[in-house]
C-alpha positions in Angstrom: 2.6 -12.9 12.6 -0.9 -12.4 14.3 -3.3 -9.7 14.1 -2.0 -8.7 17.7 1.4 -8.0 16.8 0.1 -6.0 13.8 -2.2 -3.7 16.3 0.4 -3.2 18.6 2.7 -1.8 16.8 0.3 0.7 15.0 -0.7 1.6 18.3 3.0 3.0 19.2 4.0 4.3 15.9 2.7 7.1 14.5 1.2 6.5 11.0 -1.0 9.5 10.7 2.0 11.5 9.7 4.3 8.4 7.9 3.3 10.0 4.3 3.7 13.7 4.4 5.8 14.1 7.5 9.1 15.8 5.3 9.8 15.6 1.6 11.3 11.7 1.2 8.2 10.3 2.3 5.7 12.6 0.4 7.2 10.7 -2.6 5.6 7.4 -1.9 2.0 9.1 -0.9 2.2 11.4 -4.1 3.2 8.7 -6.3 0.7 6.0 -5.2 -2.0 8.4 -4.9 -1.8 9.6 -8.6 -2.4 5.9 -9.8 -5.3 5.2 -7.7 -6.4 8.5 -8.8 -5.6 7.7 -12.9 -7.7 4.4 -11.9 -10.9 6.7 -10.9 -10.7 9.4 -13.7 -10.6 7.1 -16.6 -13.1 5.1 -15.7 -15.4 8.1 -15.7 -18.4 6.7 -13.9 -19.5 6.8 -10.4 -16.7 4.8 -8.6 -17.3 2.5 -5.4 -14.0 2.0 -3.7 -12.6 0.0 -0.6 -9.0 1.2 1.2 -8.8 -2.4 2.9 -5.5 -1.5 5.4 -6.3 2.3 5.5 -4.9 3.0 8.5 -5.7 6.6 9.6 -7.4 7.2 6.3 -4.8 9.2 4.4 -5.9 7.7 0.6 -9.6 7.4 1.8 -9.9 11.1 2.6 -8.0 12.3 -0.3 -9.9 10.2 -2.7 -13.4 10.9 -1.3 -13.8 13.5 -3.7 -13.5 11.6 -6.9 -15.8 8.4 -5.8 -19.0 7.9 -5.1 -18.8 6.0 -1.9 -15.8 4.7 0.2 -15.4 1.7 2.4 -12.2 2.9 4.9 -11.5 -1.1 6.4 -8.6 -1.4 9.1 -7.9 -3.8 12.2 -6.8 -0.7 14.3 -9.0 0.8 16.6 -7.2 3.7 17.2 -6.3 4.2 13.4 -10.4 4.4 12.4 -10.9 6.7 15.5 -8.0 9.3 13.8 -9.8 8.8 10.6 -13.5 9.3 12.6 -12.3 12.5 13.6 -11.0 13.5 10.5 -14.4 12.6 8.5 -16.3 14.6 11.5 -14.4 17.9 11.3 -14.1 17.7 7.3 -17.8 17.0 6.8 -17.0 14.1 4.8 -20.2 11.9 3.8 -19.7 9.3 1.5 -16.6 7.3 4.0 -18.2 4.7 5.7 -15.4 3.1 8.5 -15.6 -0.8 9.3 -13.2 -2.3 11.8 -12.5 -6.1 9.5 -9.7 -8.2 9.1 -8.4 -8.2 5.2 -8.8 -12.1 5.4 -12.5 -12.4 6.2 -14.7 -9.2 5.2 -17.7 -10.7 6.7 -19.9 -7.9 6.1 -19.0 -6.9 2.9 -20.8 -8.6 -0.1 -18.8 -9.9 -3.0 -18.7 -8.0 -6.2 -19.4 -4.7 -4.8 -16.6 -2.6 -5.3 -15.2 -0.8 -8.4 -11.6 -0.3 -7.1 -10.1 -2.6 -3.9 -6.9 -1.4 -2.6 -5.3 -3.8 -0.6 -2.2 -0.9 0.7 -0.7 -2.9 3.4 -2.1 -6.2 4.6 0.0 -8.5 2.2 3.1 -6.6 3.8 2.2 -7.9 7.7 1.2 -11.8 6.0 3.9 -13.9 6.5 1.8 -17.1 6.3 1.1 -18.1 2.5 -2.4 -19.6 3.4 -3.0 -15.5 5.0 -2.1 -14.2 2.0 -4.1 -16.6 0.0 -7.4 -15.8 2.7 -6.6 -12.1 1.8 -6.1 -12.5 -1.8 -9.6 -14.2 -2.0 -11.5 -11.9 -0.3 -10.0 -9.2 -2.5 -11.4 -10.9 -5.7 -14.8 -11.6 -4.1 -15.7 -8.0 -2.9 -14.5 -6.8 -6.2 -16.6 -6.3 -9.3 -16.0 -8.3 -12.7 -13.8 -5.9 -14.6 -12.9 -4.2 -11.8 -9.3 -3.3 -10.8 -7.5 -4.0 -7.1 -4.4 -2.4 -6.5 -1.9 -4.2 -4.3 1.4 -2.9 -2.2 4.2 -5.1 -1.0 7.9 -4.5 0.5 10.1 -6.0 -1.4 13.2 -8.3 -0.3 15.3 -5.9 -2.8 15.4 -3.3 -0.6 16.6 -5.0 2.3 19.9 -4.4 1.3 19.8 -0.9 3.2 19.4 -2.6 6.6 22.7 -4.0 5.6 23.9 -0.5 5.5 22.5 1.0 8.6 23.8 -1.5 10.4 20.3 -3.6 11.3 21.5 -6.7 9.6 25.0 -8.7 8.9 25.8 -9.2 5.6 25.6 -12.7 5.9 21.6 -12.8 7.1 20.9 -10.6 4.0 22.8 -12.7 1.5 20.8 -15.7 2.9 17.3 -14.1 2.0 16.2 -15.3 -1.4 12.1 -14.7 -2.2 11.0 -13.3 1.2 11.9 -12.4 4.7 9.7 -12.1 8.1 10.8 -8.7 10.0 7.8 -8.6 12.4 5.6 -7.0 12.5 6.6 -7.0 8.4 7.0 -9.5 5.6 8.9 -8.6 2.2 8.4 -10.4 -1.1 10.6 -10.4 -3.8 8.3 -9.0 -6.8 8.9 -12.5 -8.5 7.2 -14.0 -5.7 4.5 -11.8 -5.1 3.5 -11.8 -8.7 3.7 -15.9 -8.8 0.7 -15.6 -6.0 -1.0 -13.2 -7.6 -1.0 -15.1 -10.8 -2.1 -18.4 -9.1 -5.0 -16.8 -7.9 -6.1 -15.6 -11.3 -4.8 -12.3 -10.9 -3.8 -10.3 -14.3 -1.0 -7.8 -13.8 -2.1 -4.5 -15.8 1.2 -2.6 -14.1 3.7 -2.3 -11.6 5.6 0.4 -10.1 7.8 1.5 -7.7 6.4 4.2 -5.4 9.3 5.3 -3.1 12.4 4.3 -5.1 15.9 5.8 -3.7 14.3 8.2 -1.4 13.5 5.3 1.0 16.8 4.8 1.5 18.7 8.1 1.6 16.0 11.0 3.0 18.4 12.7 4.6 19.3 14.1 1.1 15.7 14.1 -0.6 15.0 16.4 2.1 17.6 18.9 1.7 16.5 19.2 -2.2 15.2 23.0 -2.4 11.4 23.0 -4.5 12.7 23.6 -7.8 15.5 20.2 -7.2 12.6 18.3 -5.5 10.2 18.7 -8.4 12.5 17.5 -10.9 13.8 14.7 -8.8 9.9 14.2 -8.5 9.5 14.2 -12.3 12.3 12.0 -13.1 10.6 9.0 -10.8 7.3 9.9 -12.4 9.2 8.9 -15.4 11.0 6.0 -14.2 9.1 4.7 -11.6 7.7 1.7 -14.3 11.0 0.5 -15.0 12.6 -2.6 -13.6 15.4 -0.3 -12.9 13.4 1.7 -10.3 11.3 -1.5 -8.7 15.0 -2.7 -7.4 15.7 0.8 -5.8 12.3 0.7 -4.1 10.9 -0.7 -0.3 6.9 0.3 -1.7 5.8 -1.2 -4.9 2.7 -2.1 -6.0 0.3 -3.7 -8.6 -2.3 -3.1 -10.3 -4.7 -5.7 -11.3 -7.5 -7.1 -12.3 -9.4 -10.8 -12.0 
């Protein structure tokens, strides 16, 4: 799929809201934000950070306050001027916003950044040469020793189109490591670690950030606080386990060249 399709369909949907919009999908944006954050805080020293796919800015603006500088990189106009406007009314001074493809960062020198999170691109690459452009540019902009974080919808999931009623049986059974859904592409995890590792990637951990919820919100929403926290607990507690990564659409790596 082309970087057309891709800003089209960000220009109809609204993303802004996605992450915090009811109680289901704050799972994914609480869960994915505490291991980017555990990334910072460890490190303890002033941290230079790029949200290649931010979209309207959601990780960018809740991170500001534990790095140094932040690069907020997106191919959707009207995602960066959300996030503009965000920046502007918040004050923010250390978000700097740059309208790239993830595939050629042409302003960006290599080995600049501490932490690269690459939150969606690999999800709207259906090419393997795309991926490989992105995967490249991810290892040049980022620092030796530094550590990338990667998110990808996994084929596993798939199986809950089956029950909605957006796919036969028969086309779900015939998907084996991946599956095109434009203006989305899905990996299994074997697959997507296979690339990774060809590129000289070293996994450090991988985790499922939306598992179950994803697929049943309806009832994740009707939790009262005290039901939601400990359903919130229990996938902190799982949500490392190969148990959880096949219950999840959002899962992602952590890594390091």
């Amino acid at each position: 799929m082309n970087a057309h399709d891709v800003i089209r369909y960000y220009e109809q949907y609204q993303e802004d809201n996605r992450l915090i919009r009811d109680k289901s999908n704050y799972v994914e944006y609480l869960l994915t934000f505490n291991v980017v954050k555990a990334l910072i805080t460890t490190n303890n020293v002033k941290i230079k950070l790029i949200d290649v796919g931010c979209g309207t800015g959601r990780y960018s603006i809740a991170l500001s306050n534990y790095c140094e500088q932040i690069t907020a990189c997106d191919i959707v106009d009207d995602s960066l001027k959300i996030l503009q406007d965000k920046i502007n009314h918040l004050e923010i001074s250390n978000i700097d916003i740059l309208n790239e493809n993830a595939m050629s960062l042409n302003s960006i020198q290599s080995n600049e950044f501490d932490i690269v999170l690459c939150m969606g691109p690999l999800y709207h690459l259906d090419k393997k040469n795309d991926r490989d452009l992105c995967l490249n540019e991810m290892a040049r902009i980022l620092k030796k020793g530094g550590v990338a974080v990667f998110s990808y919808l996994s084929t596993k999931a798939l199986w809950m189109n089956v029950v909605k009623g957006k796919m036969s049986m028969k086309e779900y059974l015939n998907i084996h490591d991946a599956a095109s859904i434009p203006p989305f592409y899905f990996s299994s995890p074997n697959k997507i670690i296979k690339e990774l590792e060809e590129k000289g990637w070293q996994i450090k951990s991988h985790c499922a950030v939306d598992p179950i919820s994803c697929f049943f919100p309806d009832i994740i929403n009707s939790l009262n606080d005290d039901e939601y926290n400990l359903w919130l607990q229990k996938v902190k507690e799982k949500m490392f386990t190969s148990e959880y990564l096949q219950l999840s659409s959002h899962n992602i790596l952590n890594e390091t060249t």
